[in-house]
C-alpha positions as CSV (number, residue, x, y, z in Angstrom):
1,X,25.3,73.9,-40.0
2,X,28.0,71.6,-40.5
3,X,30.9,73.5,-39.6
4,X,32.9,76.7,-40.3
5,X,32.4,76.7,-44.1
6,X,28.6,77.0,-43.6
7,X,28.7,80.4,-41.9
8,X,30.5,81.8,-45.7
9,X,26.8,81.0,-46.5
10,X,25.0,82.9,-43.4
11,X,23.0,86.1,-44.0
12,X,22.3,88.2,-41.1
13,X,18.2,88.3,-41.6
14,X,16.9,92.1,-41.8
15,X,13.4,91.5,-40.8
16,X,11.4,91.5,-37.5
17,X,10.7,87.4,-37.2
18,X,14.7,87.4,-38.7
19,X,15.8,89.7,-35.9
20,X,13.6,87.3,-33.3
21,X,14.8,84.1,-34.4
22,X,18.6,85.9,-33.4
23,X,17.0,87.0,-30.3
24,X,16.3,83.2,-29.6
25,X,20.0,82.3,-30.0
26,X,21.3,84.6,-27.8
27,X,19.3,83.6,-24.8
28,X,19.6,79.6,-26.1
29,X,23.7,80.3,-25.5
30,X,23.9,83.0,-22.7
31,X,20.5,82.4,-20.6
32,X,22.0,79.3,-18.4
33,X,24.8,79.6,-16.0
34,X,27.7,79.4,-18.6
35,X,26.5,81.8,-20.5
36,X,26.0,84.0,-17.5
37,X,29.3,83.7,-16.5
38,X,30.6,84.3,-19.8
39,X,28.8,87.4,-20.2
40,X,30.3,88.4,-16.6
41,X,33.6,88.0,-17.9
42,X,33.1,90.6,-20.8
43,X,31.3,92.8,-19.2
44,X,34.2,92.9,-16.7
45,X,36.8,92.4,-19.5
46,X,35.8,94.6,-21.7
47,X,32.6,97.1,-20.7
48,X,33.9,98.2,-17.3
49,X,37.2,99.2,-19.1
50,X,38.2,102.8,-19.9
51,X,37.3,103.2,-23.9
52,X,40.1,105.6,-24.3
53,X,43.7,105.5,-21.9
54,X,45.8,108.8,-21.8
55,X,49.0,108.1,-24.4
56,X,46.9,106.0,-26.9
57,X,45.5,107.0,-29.9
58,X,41.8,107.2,-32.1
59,X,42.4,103.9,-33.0
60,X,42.7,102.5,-30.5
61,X,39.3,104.1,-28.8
62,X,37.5,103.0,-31.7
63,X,38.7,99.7,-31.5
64,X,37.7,99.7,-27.7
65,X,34.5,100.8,-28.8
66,X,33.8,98.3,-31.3
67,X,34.9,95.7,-28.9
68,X,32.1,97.2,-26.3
69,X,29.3,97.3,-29.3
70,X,29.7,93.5,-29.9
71,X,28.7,92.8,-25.6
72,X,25.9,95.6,-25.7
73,X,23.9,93.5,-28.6
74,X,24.2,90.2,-26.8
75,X,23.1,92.1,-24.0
76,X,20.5,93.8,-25.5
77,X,19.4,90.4,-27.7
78,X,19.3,88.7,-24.1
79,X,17.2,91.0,-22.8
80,X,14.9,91.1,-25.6
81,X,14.7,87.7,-26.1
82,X,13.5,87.0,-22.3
83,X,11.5,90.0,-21.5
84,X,7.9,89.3,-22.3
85,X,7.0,92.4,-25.0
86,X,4.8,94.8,-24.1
């Protein structure tokens, strides 16, 4: 990739070595000590925060959640990605 404009281009891949080769990024950019910290951050940030806060509404619950989604897969694609399979 050359920049920005390239990832206009970028297709999510739908299939098992795809899903893998996504796998591999994650850990390539979280598993090292920036990355940890970084994924400390929005874990604390963002996953240890209430979803939902007395006075606000759907949206913004939904929004919370969507937020949390986005730190669960890089969590989950880290963990897959350096777990040997079974």
């Amino acid at each position: 990739m050359s920049g920005w404009d390239d990832l206009d281009t970028y297709a999510p891949p739908d299939d098992a070595a795809g899903q893998d080769l996504i796998d591999k990024l994650f850990v390539d950019a979280l598993n090292n000590p920036a990355g940890k910290k970084l994924l400390g951050y929005w874990k604390a940030r963002y996953l240890d925060q209430p979803v939902c806060t007395p006075g606000a509404g759907a949206d913004h619950g939904f929004h919370r959640e969507g937020q949390n989604s986005l730190i669960r897969d890089a969590l989950l694609r880290l963990k897959r990605g350096t777990e040997p399979r079974k």
